[in-house]
mmCIF file of the N, C-alpha and C atoms, coordinates in Angstrom:
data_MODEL
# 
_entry.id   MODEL 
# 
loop_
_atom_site.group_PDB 
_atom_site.id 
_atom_site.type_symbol 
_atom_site.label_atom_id 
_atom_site.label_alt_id 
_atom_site.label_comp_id 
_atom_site.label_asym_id 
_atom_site.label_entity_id 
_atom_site.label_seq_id 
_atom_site.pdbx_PDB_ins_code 
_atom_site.Cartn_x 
_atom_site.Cartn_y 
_atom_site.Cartn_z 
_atom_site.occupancy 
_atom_site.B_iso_or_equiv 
_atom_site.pdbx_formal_charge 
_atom_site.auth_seq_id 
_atom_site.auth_comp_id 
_atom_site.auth_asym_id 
_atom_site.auth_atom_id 
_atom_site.pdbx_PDB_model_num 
ATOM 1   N N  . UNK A 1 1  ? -9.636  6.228   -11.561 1.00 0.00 ? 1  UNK A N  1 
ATOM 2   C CA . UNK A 1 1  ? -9.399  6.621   -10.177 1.00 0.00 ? 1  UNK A CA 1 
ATOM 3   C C  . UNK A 1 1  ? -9.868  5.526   -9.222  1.00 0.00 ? 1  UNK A C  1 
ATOM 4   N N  . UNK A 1 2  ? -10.969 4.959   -9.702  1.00 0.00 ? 2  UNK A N  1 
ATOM 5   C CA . UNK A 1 2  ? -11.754 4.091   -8.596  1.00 0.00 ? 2  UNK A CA 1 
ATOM 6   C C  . UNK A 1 2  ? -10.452 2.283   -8.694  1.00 0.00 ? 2  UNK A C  1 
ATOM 7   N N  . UNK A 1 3  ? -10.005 2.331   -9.291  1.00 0.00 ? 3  UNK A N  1 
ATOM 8   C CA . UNK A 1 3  ? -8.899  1.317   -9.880  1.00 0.00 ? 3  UNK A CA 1 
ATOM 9   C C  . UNK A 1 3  ? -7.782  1.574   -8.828  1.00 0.00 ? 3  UNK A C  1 
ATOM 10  N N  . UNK A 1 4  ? -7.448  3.153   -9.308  1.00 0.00 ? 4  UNK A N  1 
ATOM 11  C CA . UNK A 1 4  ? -5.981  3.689   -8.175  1.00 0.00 ? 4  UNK A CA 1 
ATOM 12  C C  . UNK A 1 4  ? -6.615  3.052   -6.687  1.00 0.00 ? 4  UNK A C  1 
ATOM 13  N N  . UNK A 1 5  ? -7.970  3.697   -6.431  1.00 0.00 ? 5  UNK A N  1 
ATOM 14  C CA . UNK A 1 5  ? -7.820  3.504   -4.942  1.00 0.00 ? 5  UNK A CA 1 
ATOM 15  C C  . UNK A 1 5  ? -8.130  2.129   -4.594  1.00 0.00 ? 5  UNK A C  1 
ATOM 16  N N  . UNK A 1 6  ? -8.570  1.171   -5.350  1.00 0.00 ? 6  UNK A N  1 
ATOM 17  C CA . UNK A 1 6  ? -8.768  -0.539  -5.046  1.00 0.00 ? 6  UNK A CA 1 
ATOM 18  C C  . UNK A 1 6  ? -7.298  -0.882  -4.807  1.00 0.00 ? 6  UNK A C  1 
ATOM 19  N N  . UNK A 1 7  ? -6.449  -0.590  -5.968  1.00 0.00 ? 7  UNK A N  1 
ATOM 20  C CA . UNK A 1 7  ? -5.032  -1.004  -5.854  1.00 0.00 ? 7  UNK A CA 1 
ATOM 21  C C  . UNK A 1 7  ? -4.387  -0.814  -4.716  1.00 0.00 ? 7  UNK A C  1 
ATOM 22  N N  . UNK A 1 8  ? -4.864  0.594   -4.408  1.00 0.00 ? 8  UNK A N  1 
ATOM 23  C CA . UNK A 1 8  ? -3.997  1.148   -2.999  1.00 0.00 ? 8  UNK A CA 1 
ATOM 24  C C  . UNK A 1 8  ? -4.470  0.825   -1.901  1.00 0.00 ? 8  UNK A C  1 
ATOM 25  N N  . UNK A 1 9  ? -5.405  0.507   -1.381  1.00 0.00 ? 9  UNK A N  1 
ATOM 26  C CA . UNK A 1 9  ? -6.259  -0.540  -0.061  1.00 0.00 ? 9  UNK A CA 1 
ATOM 27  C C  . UNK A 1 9  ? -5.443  -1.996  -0.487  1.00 0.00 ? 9  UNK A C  1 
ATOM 28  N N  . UNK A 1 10 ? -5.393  -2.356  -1.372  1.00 0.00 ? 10 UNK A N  1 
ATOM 29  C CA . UNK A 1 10 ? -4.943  -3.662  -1.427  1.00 0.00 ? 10 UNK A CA 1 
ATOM 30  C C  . UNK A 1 10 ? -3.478  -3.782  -1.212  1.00 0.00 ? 10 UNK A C  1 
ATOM 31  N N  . UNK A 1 11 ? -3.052  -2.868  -1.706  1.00 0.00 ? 11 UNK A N  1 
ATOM 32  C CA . UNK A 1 11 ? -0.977  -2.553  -1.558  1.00 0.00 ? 11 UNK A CA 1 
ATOM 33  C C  . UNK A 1 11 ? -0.948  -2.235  -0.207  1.00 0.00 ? 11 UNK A C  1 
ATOM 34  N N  . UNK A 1 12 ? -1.982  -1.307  0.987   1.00 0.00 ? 12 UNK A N  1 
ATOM 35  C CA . UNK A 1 12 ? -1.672  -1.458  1.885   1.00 0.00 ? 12 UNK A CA 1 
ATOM 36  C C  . UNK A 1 12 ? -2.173  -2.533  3.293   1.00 0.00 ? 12 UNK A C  1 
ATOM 37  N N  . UNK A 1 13 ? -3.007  -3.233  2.389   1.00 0.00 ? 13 UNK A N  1 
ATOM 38  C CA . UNK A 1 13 ? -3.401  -4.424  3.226   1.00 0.00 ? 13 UNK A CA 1 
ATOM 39  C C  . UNK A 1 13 ? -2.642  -5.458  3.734   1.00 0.00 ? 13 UNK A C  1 
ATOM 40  N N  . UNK A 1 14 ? -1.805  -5.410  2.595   1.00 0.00 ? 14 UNK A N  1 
ATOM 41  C CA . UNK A 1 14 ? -1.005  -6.562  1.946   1.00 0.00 ? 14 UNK A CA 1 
ATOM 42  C C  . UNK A 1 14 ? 0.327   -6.017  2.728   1.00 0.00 ? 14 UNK A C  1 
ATOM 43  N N  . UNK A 1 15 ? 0.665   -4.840  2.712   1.00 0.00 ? 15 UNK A N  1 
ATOM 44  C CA . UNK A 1 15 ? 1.644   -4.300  3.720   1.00 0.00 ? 15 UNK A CA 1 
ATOM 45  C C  . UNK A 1 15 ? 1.532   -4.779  5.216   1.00 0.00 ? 15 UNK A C  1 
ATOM 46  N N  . UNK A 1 16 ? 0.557   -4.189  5.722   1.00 0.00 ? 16 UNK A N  1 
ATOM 47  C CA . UNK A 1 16 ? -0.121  -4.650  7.203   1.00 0.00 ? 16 UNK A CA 1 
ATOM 48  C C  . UNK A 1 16 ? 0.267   -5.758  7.517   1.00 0.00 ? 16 UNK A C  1 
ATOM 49  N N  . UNK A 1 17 ? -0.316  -6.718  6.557   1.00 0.00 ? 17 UNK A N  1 
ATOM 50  C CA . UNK A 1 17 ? -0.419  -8.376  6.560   1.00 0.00 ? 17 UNK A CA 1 
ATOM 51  C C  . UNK A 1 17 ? 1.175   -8.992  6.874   1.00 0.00 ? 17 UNK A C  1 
ATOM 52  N N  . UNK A 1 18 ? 1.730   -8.324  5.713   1.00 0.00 ? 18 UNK A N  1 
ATOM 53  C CA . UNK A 1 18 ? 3.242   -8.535  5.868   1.00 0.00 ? 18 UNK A CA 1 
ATOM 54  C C  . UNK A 1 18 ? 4.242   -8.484  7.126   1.00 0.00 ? 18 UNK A C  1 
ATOM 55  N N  . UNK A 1 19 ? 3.810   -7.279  7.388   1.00 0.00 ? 19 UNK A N  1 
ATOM 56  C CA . UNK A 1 19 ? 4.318   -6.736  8.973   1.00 0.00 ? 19 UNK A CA 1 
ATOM 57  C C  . UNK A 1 19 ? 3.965   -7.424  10.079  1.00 0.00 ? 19 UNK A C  1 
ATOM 58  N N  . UNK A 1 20 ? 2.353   -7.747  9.689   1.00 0.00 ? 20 UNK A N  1 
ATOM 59  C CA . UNK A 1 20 ? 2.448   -8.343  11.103  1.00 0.00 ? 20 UNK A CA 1 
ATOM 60  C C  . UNK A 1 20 ? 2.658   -9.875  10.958  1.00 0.00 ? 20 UNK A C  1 
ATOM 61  N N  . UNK A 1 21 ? 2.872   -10.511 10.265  1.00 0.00 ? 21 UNK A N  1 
ATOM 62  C CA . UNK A 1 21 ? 3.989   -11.748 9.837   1.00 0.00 ? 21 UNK A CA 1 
ATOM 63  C C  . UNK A 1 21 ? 5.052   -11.701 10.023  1.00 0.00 ? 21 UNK A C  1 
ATOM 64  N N  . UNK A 1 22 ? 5.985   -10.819 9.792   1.00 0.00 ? 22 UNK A N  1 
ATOM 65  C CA . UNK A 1 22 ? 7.171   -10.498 10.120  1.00 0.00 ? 22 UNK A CA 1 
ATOM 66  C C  . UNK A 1 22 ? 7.530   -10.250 11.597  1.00 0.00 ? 22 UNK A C  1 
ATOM 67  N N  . UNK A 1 23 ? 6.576   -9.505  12.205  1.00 0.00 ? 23 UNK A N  1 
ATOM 68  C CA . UNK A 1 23 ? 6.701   -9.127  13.481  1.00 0.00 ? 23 UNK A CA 1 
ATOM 69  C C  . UNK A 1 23 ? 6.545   -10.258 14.592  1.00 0.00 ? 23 UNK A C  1 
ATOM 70  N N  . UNK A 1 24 ? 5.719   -11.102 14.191  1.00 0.00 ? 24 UNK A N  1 
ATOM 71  C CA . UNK A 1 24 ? 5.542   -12.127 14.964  1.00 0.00 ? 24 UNK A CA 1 
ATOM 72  C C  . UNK A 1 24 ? 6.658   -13.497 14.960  1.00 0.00 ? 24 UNK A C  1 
ATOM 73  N N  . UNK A 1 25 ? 7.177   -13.581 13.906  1.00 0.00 ? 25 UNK A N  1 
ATOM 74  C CA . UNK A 1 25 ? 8.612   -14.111 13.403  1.00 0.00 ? 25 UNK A CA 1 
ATOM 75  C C  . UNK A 1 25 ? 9.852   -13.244 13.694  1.00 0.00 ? 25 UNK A C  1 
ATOM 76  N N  . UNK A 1 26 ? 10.446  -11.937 13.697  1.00 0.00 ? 26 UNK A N  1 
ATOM 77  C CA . UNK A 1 26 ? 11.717  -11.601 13.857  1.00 0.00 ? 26 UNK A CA 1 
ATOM 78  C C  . UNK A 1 26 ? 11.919  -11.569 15.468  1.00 0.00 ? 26 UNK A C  1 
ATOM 79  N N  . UNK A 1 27 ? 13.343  -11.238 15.470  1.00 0.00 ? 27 UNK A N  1 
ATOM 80  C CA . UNK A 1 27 ? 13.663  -11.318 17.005  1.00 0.00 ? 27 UNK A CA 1 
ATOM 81  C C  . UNK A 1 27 ? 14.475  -10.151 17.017  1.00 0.00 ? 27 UNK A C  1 
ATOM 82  N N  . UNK A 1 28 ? 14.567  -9.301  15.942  1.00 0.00 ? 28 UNK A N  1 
ATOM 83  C CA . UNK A 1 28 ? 15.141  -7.386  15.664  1.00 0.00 ? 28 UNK A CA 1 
ATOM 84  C C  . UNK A 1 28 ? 14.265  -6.738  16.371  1.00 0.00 ? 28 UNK A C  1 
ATOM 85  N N  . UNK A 1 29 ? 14.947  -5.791  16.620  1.00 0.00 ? 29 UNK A N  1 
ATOM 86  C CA . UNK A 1 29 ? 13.270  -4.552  17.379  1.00 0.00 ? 29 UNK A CA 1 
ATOM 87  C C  . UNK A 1 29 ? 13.911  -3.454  17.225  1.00 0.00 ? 29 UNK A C  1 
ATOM 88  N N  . UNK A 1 30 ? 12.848  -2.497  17.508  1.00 0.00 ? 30 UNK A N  1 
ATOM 89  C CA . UNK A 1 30 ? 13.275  -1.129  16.881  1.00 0.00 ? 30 UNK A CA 1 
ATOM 90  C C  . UNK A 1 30 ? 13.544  -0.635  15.274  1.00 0.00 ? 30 UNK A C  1 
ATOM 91  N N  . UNK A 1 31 ? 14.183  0.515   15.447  1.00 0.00 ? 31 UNK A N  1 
ATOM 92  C CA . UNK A 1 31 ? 14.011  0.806   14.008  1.00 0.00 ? 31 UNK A CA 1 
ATOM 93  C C  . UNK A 1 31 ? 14.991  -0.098  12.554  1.00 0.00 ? 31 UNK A C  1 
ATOM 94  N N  . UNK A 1 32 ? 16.017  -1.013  13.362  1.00 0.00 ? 32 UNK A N  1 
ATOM 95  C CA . UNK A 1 32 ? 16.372  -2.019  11.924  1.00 0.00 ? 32 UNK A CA 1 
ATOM 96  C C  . UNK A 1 32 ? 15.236  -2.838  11.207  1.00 0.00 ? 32 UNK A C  1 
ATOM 97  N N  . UNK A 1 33 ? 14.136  -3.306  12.617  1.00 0.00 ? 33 UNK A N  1 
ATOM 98  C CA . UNK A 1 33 ? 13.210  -4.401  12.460  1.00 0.00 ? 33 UNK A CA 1 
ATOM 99  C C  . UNK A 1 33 ? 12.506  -3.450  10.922  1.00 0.00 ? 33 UNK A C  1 
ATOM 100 N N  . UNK A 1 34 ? 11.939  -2.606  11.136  1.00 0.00 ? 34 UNK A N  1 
ATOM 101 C CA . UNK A 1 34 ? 11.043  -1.186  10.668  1.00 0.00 ? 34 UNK A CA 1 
ATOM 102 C C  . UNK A 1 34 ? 11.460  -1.222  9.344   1.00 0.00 ? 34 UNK A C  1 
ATOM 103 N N  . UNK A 1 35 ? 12.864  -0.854  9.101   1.00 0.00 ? 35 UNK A N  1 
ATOM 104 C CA . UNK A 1 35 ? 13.563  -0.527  7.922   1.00 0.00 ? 35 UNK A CA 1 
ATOM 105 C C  . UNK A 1 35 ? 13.451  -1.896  7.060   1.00 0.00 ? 35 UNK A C  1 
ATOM 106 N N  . UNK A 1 36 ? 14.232  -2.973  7.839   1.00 0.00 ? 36 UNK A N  1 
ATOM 107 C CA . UNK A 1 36 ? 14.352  -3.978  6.880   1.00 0.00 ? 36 UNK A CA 1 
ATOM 108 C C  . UNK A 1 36 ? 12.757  -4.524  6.526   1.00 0.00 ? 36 UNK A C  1 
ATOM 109 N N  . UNK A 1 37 ? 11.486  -4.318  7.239   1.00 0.00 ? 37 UNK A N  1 
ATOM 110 C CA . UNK A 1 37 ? 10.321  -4.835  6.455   1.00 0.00 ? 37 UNK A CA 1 
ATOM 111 C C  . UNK A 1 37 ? 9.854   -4.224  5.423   1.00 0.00 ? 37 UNK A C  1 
ATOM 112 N N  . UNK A 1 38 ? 10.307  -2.403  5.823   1.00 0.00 ? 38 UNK A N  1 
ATOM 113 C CA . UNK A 1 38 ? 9.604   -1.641  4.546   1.00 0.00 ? 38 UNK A CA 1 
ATOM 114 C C  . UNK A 1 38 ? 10.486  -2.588  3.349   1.00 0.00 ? 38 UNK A C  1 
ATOM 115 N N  . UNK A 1 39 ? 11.581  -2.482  3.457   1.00 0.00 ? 39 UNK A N  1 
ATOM 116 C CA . UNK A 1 39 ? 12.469  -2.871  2.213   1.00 0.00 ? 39 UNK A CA 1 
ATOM 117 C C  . UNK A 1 39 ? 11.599  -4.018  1.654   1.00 0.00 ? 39 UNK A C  1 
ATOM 118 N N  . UNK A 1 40 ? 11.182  -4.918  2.142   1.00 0.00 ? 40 UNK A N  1 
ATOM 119 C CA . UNK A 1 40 ? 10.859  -6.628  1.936   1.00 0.00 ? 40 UNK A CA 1 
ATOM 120 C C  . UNK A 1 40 ? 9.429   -6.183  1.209   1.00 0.00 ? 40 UNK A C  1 
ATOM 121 N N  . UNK A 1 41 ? 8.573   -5.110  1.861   1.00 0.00 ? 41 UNK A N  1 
ATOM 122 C CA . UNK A 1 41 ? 7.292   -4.896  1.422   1.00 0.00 ? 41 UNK A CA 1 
ATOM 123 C C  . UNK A 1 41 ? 7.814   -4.175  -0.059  1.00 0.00 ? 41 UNK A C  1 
ATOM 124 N N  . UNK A 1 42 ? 8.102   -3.362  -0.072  1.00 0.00 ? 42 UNK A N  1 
ATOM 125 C CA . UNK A 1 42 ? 8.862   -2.355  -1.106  1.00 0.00 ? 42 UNK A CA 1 
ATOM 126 C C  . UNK A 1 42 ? 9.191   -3.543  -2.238  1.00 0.00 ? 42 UNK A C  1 
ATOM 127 N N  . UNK A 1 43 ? 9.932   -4.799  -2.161  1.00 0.00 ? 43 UNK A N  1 
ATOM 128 C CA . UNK A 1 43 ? 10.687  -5.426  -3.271  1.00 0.00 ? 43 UNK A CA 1 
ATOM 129 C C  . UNK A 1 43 ? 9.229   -5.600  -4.127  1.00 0.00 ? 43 UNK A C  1 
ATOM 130 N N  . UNK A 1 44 ? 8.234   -6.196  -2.843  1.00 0.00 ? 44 UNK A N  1 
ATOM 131 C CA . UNK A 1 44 ? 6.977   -6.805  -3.432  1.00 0.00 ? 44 UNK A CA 1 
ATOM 132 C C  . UNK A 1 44 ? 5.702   -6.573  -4.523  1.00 0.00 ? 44 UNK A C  1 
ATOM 133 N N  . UNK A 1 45 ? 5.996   -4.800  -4.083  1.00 0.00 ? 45 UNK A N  1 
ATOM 134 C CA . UNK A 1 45 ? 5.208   -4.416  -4.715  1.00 0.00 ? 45 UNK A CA 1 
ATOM 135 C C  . UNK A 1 45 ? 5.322   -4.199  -6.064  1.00 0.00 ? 45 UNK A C  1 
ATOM 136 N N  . UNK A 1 46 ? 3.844   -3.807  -6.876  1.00 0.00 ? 46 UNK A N  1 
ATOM 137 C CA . UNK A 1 46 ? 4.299   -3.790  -8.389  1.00 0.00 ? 46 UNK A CA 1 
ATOM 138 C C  . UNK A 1 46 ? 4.155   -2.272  -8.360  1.00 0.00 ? 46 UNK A C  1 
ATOM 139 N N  . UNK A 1 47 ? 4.659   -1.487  -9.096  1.00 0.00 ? 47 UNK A N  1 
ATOM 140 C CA . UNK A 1 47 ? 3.987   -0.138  -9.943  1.00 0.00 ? 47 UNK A CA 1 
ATOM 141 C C  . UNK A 1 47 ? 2.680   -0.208  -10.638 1.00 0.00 ? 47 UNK A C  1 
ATOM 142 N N  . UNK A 1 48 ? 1.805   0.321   -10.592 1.00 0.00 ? 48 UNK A N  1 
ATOM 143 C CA . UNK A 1 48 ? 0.085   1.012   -10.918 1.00 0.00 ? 48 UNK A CA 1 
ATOM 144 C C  . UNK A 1 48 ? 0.822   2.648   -11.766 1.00 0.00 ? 48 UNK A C  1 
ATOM 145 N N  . UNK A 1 49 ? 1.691   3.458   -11.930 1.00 0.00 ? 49 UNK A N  1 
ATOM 146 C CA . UNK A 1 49 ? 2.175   4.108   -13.026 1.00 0.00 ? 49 UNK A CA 1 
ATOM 147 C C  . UNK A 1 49 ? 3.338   4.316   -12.907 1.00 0.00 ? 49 UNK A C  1 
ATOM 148 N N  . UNK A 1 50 ? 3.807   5.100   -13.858 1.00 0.00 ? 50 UNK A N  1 
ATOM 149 C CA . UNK A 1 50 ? 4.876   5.991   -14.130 1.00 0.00 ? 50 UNK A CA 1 
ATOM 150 C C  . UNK A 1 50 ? 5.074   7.273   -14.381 1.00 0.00 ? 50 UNK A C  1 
ATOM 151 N N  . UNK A 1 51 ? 5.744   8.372   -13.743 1.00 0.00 ? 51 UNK A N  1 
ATOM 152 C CA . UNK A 1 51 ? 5.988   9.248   -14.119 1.00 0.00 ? 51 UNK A CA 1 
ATOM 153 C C  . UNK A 1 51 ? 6.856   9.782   -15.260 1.00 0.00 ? 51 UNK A C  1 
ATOM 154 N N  . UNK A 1 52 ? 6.290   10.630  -16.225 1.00 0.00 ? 52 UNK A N  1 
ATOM 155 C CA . UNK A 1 52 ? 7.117   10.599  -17.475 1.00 0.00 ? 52 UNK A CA 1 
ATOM 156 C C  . UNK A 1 52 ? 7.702   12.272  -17.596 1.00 0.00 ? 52 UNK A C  1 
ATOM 157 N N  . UNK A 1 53 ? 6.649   13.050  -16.747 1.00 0.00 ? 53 UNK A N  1 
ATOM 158 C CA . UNK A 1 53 ? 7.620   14.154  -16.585 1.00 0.00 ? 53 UNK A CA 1 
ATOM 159 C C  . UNK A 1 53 ? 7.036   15.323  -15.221 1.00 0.00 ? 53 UNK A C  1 
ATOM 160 N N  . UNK A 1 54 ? 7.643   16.363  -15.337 1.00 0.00 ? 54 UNK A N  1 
ATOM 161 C CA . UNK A 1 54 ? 7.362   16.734  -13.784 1.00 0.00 ? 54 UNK A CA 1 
ATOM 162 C C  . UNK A 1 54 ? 7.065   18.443  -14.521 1.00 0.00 ? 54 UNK A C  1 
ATOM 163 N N  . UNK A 1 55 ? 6.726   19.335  -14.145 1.00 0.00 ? 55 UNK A N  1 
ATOM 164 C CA . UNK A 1 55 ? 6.265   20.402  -14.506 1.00 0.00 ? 55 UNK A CA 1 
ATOM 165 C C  . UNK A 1 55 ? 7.761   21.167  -13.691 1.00 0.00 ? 55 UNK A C  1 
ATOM 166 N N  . UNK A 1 56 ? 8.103   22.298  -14.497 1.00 0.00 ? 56 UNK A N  1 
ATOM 167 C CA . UNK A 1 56 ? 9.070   23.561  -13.869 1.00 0.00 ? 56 UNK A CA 1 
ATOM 168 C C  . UNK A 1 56 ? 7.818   24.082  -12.871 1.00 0.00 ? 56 UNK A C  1 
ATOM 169 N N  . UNK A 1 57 ? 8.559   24.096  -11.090 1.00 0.00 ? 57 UNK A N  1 
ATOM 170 C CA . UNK A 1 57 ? 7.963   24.948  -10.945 1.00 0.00 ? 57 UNK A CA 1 
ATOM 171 C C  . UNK A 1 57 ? 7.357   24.292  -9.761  1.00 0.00 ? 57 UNK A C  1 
ATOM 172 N N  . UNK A 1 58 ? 7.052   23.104  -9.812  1.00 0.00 ? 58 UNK A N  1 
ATOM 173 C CA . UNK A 1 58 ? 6.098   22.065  -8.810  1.00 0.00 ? 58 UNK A CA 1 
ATOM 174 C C  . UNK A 1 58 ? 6.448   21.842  -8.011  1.00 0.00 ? 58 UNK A C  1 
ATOM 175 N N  . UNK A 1 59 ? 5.832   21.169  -6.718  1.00 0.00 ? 59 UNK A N  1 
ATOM 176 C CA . UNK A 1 59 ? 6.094   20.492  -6.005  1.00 0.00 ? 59 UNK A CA 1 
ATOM 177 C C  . UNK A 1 59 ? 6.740   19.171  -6.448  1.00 0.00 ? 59 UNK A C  1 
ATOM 178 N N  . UNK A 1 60 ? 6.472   18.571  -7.293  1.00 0.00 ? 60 UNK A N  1 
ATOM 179 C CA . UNK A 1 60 ? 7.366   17.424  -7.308  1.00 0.00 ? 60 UNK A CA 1 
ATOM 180 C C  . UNK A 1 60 ? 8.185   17.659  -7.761  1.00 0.00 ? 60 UNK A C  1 
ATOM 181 N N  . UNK A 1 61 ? 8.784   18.749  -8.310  1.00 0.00 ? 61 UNK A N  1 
ATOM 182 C CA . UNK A 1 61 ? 9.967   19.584  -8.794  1.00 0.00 ? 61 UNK A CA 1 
ATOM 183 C C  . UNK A 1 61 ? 10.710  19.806  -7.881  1.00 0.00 ? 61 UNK A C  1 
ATOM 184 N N  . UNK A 1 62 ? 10.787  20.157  -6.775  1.00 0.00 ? 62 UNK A N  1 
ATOM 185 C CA . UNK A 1 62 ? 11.175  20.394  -5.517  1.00 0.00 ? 62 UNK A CA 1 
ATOM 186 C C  . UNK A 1 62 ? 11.568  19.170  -4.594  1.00 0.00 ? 62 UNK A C  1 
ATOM 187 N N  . UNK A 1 63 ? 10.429  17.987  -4.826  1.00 0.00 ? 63 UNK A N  1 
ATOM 188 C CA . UNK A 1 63 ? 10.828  16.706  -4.577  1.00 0.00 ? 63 UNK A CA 1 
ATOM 189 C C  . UNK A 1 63 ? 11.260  16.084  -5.084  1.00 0.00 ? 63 UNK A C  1 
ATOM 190 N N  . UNK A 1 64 ? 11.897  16.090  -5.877  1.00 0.00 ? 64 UNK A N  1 
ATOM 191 C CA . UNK A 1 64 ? 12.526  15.303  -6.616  1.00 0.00 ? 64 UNK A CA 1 
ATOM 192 C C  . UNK A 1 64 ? 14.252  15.561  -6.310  1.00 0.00 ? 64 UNK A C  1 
ATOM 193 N N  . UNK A 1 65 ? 14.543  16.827  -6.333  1.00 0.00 ? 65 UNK A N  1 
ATOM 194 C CA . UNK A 1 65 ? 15.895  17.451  -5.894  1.00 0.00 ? 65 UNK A CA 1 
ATOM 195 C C  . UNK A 1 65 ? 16.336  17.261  -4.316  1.00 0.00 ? 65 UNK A C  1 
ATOM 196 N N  . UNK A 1 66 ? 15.216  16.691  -3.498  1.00 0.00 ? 66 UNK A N  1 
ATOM 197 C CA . UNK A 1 66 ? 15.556  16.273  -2.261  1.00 0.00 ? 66 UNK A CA 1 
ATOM 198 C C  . UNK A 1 66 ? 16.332  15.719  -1.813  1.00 0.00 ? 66 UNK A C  1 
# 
C-alpha cells in the first residue's frame, strides 16, 4: 500500500509538472487545451496493476457497463 501511494504522489506530480509546461507553451484554451494534455499525460503513464476480475454485483460492475 505504502508503494501504491508513493507511485500515486509521483504520477500526480509528474501530471501537474506536465500541465504546467504545457500551459505555458500552448496557445489552445479552454477545454481542447484540457483534453489534449490529459491525453499526453495519460500516453505517459505506466500501470502499478491490473484488474483480472470484477465481482457480480459491484460497483465496478456497474462501472464498467458505463
Amino acid at each position: 500500500m505504502n508503494q501504491i501511494e508513493e507511485e500515486l504522489y509521483k504520477i500526480h506530480a509528474e501530471a501537474r509538472e506536465a500541465a504546467g509546461d504545457k500551459n505555458s507553451n500552448q496557445s489552445e484554451t479552454g477545454t481542447e487545451a484540457s483534453g489534449s494534455q490529459d491525453a499526453d499525460v495519460r500516453s505517459q503513464l505506466q500501470p502499478i496493476g491490473t484488474v483480472t476480475s470484477i465481482d457480480q454485483g459491484s460497483p465496478a460492475e456497474s462501472a464498467v457497463s458505463i
